[in-house]
N, C-alpha and C positions, 0 to 999 in steps of 0.2 A: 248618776246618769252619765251615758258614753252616747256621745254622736258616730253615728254606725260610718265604716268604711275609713275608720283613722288606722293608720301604717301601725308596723309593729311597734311598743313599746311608749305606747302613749300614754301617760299615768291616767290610772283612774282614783285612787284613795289612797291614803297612810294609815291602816289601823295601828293602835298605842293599846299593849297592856301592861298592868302593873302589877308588881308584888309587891308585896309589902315585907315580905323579907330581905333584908338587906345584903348586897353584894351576891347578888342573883343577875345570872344575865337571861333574857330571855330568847329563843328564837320563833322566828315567824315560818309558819307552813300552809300550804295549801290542803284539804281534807275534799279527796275525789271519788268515784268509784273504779274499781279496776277496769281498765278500756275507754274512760272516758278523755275525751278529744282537751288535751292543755289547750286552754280557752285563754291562761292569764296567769301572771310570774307574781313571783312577793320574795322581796330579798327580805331574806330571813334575818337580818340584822335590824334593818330600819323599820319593814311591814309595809314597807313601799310597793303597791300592787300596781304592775302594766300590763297593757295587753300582749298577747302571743299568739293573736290570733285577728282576723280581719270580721268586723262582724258585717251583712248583710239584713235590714231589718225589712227589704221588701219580699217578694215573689222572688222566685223558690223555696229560699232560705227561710225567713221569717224571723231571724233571732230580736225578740223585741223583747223579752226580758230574761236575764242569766241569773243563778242563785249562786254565792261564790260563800264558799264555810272556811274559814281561817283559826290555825289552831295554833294558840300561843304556850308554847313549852319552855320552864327555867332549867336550870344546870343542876338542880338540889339532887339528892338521892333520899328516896326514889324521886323521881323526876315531876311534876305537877306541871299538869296544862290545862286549858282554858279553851273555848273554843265559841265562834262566834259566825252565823251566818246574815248577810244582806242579799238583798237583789239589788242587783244594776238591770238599770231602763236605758234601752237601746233606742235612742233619740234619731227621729226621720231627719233627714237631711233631702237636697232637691236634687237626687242624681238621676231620675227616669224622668224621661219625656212622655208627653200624651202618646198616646197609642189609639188611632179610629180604629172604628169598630169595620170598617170596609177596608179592602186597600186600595178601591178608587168606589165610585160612585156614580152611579147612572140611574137619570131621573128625567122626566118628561114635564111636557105645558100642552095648552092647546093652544091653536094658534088663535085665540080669539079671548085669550087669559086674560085676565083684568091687572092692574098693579097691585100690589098690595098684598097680593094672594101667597098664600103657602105651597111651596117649591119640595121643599125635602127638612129632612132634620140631617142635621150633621153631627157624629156622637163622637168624643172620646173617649178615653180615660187613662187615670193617671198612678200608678201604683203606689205614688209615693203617699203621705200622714196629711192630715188636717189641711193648712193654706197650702204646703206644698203643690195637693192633689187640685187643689180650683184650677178650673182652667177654661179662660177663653180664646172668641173665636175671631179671625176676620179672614177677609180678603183681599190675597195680594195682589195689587195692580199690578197686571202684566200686560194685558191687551185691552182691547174697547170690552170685550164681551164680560169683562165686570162690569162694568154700568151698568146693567141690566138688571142684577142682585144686590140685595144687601141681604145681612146676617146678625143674629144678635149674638152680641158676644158673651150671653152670660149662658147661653145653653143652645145656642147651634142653629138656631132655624133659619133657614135659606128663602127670601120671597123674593117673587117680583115687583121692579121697580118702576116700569117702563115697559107699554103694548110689545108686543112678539112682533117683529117687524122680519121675519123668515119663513121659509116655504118649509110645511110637512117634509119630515126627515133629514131636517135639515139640524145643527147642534150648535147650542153655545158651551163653551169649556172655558171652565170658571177653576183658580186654586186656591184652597180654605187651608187654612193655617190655624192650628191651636198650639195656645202655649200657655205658661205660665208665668207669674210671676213674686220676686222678691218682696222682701216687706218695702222697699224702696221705690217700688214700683217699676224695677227695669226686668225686662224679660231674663229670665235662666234659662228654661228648656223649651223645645218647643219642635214639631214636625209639621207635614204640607203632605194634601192630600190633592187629585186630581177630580174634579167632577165634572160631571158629564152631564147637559139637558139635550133631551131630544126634541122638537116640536111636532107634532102629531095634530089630525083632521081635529078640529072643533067637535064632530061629532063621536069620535074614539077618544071615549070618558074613560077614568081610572076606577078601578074597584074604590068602595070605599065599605068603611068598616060599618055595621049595623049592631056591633056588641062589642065592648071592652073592658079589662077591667083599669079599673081609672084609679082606684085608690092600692096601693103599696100592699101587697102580702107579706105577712108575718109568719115565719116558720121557726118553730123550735128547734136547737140542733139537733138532737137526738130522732127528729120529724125519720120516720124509715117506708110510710107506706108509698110505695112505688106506683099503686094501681091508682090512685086517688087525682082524681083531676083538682089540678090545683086552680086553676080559671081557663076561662072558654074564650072564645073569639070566634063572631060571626063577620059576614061580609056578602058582600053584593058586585058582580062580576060589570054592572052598568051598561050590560050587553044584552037584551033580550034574547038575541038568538043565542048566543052563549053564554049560560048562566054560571057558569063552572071556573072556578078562580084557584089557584093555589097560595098554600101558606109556607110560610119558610122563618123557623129562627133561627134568625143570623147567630152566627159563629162567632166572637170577637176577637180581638189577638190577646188579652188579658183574663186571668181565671175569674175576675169580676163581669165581665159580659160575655161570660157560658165559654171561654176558651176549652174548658176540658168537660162540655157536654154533660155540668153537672144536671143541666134540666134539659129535656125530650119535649116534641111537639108529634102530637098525633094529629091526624086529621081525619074527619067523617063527613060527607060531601062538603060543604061549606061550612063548617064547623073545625075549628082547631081546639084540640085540650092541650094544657101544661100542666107535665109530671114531671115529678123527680127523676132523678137520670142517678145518681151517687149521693154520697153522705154529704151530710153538711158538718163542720164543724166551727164555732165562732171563732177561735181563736185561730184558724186559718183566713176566714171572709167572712167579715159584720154583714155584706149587703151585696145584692146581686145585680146588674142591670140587664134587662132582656130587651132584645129589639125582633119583634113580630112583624113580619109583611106578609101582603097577599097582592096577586098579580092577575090580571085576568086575560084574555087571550089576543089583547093589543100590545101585551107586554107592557101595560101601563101600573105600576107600582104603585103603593103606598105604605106605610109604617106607622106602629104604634109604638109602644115605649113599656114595661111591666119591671116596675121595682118590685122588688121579694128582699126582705129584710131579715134575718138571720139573729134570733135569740139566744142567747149563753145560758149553761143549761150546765148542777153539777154533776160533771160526767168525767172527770177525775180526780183521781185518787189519792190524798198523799203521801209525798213520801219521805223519810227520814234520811237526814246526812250522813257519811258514815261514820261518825262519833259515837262509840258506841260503851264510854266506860269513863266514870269519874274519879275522883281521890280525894278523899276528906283525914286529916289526921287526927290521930284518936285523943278524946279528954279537950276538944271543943264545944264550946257550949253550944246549944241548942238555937239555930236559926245561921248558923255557919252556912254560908254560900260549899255548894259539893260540884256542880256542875250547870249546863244547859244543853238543851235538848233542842235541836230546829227538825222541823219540818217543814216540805212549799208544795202547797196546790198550783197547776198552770192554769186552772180553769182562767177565762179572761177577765171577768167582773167581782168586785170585791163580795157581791153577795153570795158567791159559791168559793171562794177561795182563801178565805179568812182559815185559819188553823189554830185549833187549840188542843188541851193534853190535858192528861189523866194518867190516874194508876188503875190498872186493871185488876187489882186490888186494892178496893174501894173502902179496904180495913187496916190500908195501912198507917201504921202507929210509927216509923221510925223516921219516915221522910216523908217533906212535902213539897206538891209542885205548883209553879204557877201557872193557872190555866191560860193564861196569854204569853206567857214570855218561854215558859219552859223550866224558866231556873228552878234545881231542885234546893230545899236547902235543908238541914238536922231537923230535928224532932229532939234528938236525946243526945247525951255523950257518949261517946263509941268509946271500947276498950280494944284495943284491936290483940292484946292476948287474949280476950272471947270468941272472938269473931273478926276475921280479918279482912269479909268482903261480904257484900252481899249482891243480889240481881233484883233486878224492878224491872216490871213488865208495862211499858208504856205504850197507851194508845195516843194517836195523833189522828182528830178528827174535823171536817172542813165544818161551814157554818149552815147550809140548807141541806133538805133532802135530797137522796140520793137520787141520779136520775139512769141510774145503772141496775138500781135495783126496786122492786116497786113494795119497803118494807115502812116508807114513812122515815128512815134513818139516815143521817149524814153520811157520807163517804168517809172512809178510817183506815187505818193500819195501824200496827203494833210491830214494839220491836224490845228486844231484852236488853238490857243496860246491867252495867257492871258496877258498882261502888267497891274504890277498897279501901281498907281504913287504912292509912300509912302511918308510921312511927313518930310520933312526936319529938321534939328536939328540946326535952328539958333537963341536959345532962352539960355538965363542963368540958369541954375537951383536956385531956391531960398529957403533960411533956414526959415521955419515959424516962428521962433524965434533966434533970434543973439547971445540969452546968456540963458543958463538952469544953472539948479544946484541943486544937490538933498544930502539931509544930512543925519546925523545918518544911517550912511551906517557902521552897526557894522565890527570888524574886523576878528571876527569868522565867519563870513557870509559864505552861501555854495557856490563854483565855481559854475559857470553856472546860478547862480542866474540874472535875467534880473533888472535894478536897472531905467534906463530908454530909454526911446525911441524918437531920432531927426526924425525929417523930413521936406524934402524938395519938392519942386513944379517947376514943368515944364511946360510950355506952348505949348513944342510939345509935340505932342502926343505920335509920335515914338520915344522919348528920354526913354531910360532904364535908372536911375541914381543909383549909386553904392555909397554907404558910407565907408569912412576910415579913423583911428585914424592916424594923421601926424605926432602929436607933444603932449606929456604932459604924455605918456604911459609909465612913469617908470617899468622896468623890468615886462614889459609885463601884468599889474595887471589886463586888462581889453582887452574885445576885441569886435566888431560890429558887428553886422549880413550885410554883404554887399550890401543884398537886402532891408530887413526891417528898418536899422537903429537904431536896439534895440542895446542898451548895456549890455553887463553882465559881472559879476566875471571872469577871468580868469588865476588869480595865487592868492596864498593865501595874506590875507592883513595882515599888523600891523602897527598900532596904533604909536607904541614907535619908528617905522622908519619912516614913511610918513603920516601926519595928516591931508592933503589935495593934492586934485590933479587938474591940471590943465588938462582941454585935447582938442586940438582942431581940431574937425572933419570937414571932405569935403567931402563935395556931388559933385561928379562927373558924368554926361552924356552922358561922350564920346569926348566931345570935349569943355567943359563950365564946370567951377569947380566955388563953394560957401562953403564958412567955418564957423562955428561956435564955440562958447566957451561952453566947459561942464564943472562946476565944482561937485566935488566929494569931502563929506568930511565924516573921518573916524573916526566913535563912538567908543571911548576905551570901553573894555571891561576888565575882570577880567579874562587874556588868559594866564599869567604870574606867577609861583608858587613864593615863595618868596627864596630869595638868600641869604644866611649866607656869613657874612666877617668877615675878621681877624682870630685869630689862635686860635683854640680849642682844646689845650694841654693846661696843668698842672703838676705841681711835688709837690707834698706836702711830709711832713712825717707821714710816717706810723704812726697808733694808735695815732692820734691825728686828733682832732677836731678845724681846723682852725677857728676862730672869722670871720664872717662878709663871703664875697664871695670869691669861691675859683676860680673863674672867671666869666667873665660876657660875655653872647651869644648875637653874635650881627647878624639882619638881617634884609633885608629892602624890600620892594613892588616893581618889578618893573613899573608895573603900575600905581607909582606915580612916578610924571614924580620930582617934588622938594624933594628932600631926608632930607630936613630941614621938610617938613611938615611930621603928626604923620603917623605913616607908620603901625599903627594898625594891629600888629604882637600879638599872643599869644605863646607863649612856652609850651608843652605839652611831658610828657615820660611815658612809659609804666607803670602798676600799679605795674610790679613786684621790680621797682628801689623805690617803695612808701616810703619803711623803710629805705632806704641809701640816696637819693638827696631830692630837692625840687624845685623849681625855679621861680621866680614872673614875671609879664609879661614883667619887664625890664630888661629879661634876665639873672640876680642875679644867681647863680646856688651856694646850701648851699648843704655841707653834715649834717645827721643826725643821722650818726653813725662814729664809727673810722675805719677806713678799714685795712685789716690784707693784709699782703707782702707774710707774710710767709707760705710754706705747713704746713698740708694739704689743708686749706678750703684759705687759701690767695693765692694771684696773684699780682704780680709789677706792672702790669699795669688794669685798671679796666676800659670797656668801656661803657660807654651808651650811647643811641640811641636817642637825642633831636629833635622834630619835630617843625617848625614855621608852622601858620599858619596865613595868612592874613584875611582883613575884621573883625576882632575882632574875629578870632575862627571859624568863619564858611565859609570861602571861600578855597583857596588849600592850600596845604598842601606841603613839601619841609621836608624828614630829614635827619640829619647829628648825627656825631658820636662827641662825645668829650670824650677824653682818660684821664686821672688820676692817673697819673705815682708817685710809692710809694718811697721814702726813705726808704734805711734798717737802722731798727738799734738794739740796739744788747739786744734785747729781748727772747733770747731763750740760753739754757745750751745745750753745747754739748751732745753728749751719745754715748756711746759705739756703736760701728758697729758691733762687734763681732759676729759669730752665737753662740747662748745659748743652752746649756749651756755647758762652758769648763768642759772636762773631766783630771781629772789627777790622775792615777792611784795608787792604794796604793802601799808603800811600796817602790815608786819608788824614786831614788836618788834625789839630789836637783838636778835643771836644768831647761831649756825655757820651762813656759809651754804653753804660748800664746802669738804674737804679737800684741801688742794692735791695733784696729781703732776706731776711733771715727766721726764724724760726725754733723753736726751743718747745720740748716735750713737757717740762717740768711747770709745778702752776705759775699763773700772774707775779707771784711777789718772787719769784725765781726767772723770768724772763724779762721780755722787753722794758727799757727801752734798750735798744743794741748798739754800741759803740764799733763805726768800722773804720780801719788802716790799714797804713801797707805794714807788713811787718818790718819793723825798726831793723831788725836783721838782715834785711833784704841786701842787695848789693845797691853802690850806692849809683847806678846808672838808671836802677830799676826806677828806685826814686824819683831819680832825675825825669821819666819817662811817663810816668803814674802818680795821680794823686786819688784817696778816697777818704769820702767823710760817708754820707749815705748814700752818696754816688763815686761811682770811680769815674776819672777822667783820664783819656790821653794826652800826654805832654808830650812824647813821640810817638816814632812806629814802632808797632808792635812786636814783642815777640813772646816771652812768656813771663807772667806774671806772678809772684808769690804774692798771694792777701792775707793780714794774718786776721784772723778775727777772734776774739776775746770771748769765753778763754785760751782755749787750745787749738780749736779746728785749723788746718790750712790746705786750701785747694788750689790747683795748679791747673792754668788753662794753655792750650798751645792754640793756638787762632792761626788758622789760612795757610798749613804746613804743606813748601813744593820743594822739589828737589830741580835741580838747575837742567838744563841737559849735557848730555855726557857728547863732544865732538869727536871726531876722530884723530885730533890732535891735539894734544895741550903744553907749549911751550914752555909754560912753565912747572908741568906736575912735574914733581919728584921724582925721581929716580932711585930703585934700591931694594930693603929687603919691606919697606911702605909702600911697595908700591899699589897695593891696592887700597890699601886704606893710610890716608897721611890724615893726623890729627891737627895738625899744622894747615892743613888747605885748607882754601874758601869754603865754609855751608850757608850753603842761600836757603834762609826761611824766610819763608814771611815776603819774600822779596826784598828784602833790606840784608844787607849784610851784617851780622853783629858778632860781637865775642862771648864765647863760652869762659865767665870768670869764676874761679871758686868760694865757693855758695856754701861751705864749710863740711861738706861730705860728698858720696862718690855716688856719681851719677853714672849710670849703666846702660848707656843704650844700643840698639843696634837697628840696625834697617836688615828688614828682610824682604825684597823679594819674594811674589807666587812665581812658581816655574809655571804654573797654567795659561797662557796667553801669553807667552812671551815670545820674540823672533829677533831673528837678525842678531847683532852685536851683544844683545841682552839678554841673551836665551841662554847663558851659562854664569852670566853676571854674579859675581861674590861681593860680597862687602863682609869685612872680618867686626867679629862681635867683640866688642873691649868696653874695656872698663877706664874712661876715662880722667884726668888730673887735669886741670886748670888753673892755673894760676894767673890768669889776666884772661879779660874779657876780650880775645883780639879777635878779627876774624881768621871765619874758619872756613874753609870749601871743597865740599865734597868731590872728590872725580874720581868717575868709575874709567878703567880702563877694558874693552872690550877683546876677550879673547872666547878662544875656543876649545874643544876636544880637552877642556882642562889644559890649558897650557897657555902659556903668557903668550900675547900674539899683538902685534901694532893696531892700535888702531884703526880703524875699517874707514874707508870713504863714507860711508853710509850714516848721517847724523842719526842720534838716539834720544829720543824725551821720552822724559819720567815726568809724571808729576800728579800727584793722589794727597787730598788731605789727610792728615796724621792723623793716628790713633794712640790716645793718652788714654792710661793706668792710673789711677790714681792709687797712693799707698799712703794711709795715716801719719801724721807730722811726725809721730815718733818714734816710727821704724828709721834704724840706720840709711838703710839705702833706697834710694827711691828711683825706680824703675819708668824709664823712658821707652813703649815698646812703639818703633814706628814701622806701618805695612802701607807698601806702595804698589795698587797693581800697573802694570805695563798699559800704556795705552798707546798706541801708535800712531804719531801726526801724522798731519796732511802733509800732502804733497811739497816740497818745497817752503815746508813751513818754517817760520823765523826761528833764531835759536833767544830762549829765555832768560 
């Protein structure tokens, strides 16, 4: 059963058939006639039926019951199917609402009506099944002029409640509601009708009726005669002068109360007959309702009511599904199921549409059928080398007499059916060969590759035989085509796991299995890069050149399966390690330089990148890192960390004038802690002048200082370097071939005067002068560049004498200052000579400025 108007794909059933043959699959079909309307799906795997269609079980449509034949087919050869028909019942659901038979209503009183009295009938109806279709009535308070009426709600009648209290022509308008309802009792559907009473003189009476028929007609559907008055209706106009009244059968908006004029009203003065109008048929409408009036020449109405009830009657025909052919195999015994046969009557009632069946030879000896179900089943054993099919003529007949034909005989049809005997399966299948085996089956081989193909042979004809690996299928490497018997790749192979396989297939037929042996054997290949072992670290020490190897790189093939045999490895590293490693093909790894630990260009650990390759160089490739971890040792001198260069201003008392740091490239157990002094070498004023431990301190004024720091480092600072200014006169310079330069005169550094003493080698300095900004007395100014001798620390003082055009010239009125902080060179303790280079640019005082 399906409740009508459910969306597409609402399940209706799951048919199940079976075979009893094993490893049979079966699929599900629908069996239609050609052009009929896909009413319903069935997925052929599960027999899962939905719909595909929207049913409608009222007016128009009417589907209230479907026949659906489903044919279950296996995969065997020849193929064997089954086939099977139900009806589905299209289940009323409440989707229409009542529907009056008016679509407004107008009805009269007199003005002198009593209560209680009958008004009007108010009619609907309902198209929809059983409780759906009840329907009652009321009315809705809208205005006063319902109090006037009540109504009964189980079939419509409209009376008065309460005397007419209005003038002739004058109307109450009343709205009557039918509806329906749930088994819950709350309204579903429901519509609203307008009526209308008119009031009219006490003395303008309404026709009333003088003959009706009061009891229900019963018409058989087949009923055809046209001319036949089916009942009369008389009437009285309550008009003596006008005795002449008309009749009229209302029209309704449903084909249940005469919507399509299946029944006619004639009229003969005051006399109405009903006739047939169209056929009737039950399975379209059980029952008719009629509504009869007559009116007479006040326009004052009245209504009867003529149910006609509608008999089922069998007046169709049945008919057969399109199955039209079975298949029994031959050398089964007798009572073997061969097929079924459906037939469906639509008549409405089970006593015209029951179906049963026969052979239209009633002498047949080889098959029999069930006169209720259909199924045929043997008689005898077939040989299907005698006879390989035969035909049966089956009649399919309902259960009463015809009403089609006037022979005493059921409604029937015939139709020819097919049996064939199919081949039986009582043979072995056999392997055309016991033992195969196919080699050099590489182990890079592509999946899906087909490598070979078994087969076997059957003597029946209808034996399907199916192939499958049982036994020797390690982790799935291979798998069959079930039909063809081919083999192919089906997970990847290797060589170094599994170097043969066993595998033994069977052909099966359904009921006879045959096995064979496949062997498979697997071609190594070169699928394996090669594998470094053992440990590839080192320590050596730094700046040194180990003898012989500083380790030896080991790796081997896995695709030689003996690790004793040569496993023809080469060793290879980038060209840029060219000038640091080397390595021979037995792994040997040589440095061929010293490696530096220390910054800036050293690193403690030093990597390169060794790659093996198999097959002597040219097959894969594998590479790995080996590291080179340096020892420190104690190849580097501390140095000062200080920022350069200490300032310590003239004049200033002794005191801190720097805390020393220092610093060391080389590890912890090679640096700090740092031992600091003056160098023991120093001159002994220096001394006198400077003390340091991890500070230096001033003991005088400054001027420049040797520090010697342990081991070798020595750095030289010149602090606060001016030159004195040059007068226009100096009483006491020199005179001679020094005149420009006396080694012997005053130099004011530092503001303090001190001696240049000899420090054990030749100090080189010279003042140079920018000519860029230079004027006056100092715009041609020399100072000669020499190389200086000392022998006592005495002072010394520079004085420039001021000429011009290049040529020695007096002195100028004009005072000249100089005075620019020096610029120190510094040059390594253990160069011979170390380089003094002082640059002073010109700057020009003020006005009358003091001499320095």
């Amino acid at each position: 059963m399906l409740r009508e108007e459910q969306p597409f794909g609402t399940p209706v059933l799951r048919v199940i058939a079976i075979d009893l043959n094993p490893r049979q699959t079966i699929e599900y079909s629908l069996v239609t006639t050609p052009g009929e309307q896909a009413r319903f799906r069935i997925d052929k795997s599960t027999g899962d039926i939905t719909t595909a269609h929207i049913f409608d079980r009222d007016e128009p449509i009417r589907e209230k019951e479907i026949y659906i034949t489903v044919r279950a087919t296996d995969n065997g050869r020849p193929r064997l199917d089954d086939v099977c028909t139900f009806k589905v019942t299209i289940l009323d659901i409440n989707d229409n609402p009542p529907v009056f038979d008016k679509v407004r209503y107008e009805e009269s009183v007199t003005k002198d009506m009593k209560a209680n009295l009958r008004v009007a009938t108010i009619s609907a109806t309902d198209m929809d099944d059983g409780d759906n279709s009840i329907i009652k009535y009321e009315i809705v308070q809208q205005n006063p002029d319902s109090s006037y009426f009540k109504i009964n709600e189980n079939n419509g009648l409209l009376t008065l409640t309460k005397p007419v209290d209005r003038s002739p022509g004058q109307y109450y308008s009343i709205r009557v509601r039918a509806y329906n309802v749930d088994p819950q009792g709350e309204a579903v559907q429901d519509a609203e009708v307008d009526v209308k009473v008119r009031v009219v003189e006490s003395n303008k009476l309404p026709p009333y009726f003088t003959r009706v028929q009061a009891a229900a007609l019963v018409l058989n559907e087949t009923f055809t005669n046209y001319t036949e008055s089916l009942a009369e209706f008389e009437a009285e106009s309550n008009i003596p002068e006008k005795p002449e009244v008309i009749f009229e059968l209302i029209q309704g908006r449903a084909e249940q109360t005469n919507s399509k004029n299946t029944f006619l009203l004639e009229q003969i003065n005051n006399t109405a007959s009903i006739k047939l109008g169209k056929t009737l048929d039950y399975e379209t409408v059980t029952e008719y309702t009629l509504t009869v009036s007559v009116k007479n020449s006040y326009n004052n109405v009245v209504e009867t009511v003529l149910k006609i009830k509608v008999l089922d009657e069998n007046d169709i025909i049945p008919v057969f599904t399109e199955v039209t052919s079975g298949t029994i195999p031959e050398d089964e015994p007798p009572g073997t199921p061969v097929m079924q046969v459906r037939a469906y009557d639509l008549d409405g009632t089970p006593a015209n549409n029951i179906v049963s069946y026969r052979f239209d030879d009633e002498n047949q000896q080889l098959f029999h059928i069930d006169s209720r179900t259909g199924n045929i089943t043997s008689r005898v054993e077939f040989d299907r080398e005698a006879t390989d099919s035969y035909h049966l003529k089956i009649i399919a007949e309902d259960n009463s007499p015809s009403a089609l034909y006037s022979n005493g005989k059921p409604n029937s049809c015939s139709q020819l059916f097919t049996i064939k005997i199919s081949d039986k399966n009582d043979h072995k299948p056999r392997f055309v060969k016991g033992l195969l085996a196919t080699e050099d089956v590489s182990e890079d081989s592509d999946i899906n590759m087909t490598l070979i193909e078994v087969k076997a042979l059957d003597q029946d004809t209808a034996s399907l035989i199916t192939y499958s690996i049982i036994e020797g299928n390690v982790g799935d490497a291979f798998k069959i085509d079930e039909h063809t018997g081919r083999i192919s790749i089906n997970n990847w192979l290797d060589y170094e796991t599994i170097r043969e396989y066993k595998l033994i297939v069977q052909a099966d037929d359904g009921i006879f299995q045959d096995s064979t042996t496949v062997y498979i054997k697997i071609k190594n290949v070169n699928d394996n890069p090669p594998r470094f072992t053992g440990i590839r670290n080192v320590t050596i020490q730094e700046e040194t050149i180990p003898s012989g190897c500083i380790m030896t790189v080991q790796a081997y093939d896995p695709d030689i399966e003996n690790r004793t045999d040569p496993q023809l490895i080469r060793f290879f590293y980038v060209v840029e390690y060219d000038d640091v490693i080397e390595i021979d093909d037995g792994g040997c790894l040589r440095l061929k330089r010293v490696l530096d630990r220390d910054p800036p260009l050293g690193f403690n650990r030093w990597q390169f990148i060794i790659t093996a390759t198999d097959e002597d160089g040219a097959g894969k490739t594998t590479p790995s890192t080996v590291i080179i971890s340096l020892e420190d040792i104690n190849d580097n001198a501390p140095r000062l960390s200080n920022a350069m260069p200490v300032v310590w201003g003239e004049n200033r008392p002794p005191g801190l004038i720097v805390r020393l740091t220092a610093e060391d490239v080389d590890e912890a157990q090679n640096g700090p802690p740092f031992h600091f002094s003056i160098d023991p070498n120093a001159p002994y004023e220096i001394k006198e002048l400077f003390s340091a431990n991890d500070e230096l301190y001033a003991l005088g004024k400054p001027f420049t200082v040797e520090i010697v720091l342990q081991p070798q480092a020595i750095e030289m600072i010149v602090d606060n370097c001016k030159l004195s200014t040059c007068t226009s006169h100096q009483s006491d310079a020199p005179k001679g071939p020094n005149r420009f330069l006396n080694v012997n005169a005053p130099l004011q550094l530092g503001g303090a005067a001190v001696n240049l003493d000899y420090l054990g080698s030749l100090f080189n300095w010279t003042y140079v002068p920018q000519n860029n900004g230079f004027s006056g007395c100092l715009r041609n100014l020399t100072i000669n560049e020499r190389t200086v001798k000392s022998y006592r620390f005495g002072l010394i003082e520079l004085t420039a004498w001021c000429f011009t055009s290049g040529k020695n010239s007096q002195p100028s009125s004009t005072d000249c200052f100089l005075s620019a902080p020096a610029t120190l060179k510094i040059r390594p303790a253990t160069s011979p000579l170390t380089t003094f280079r002082f640059q002073a640019p010109y700057t020009p005082p003020a006005a009358n400025a003091p001499a320095t």
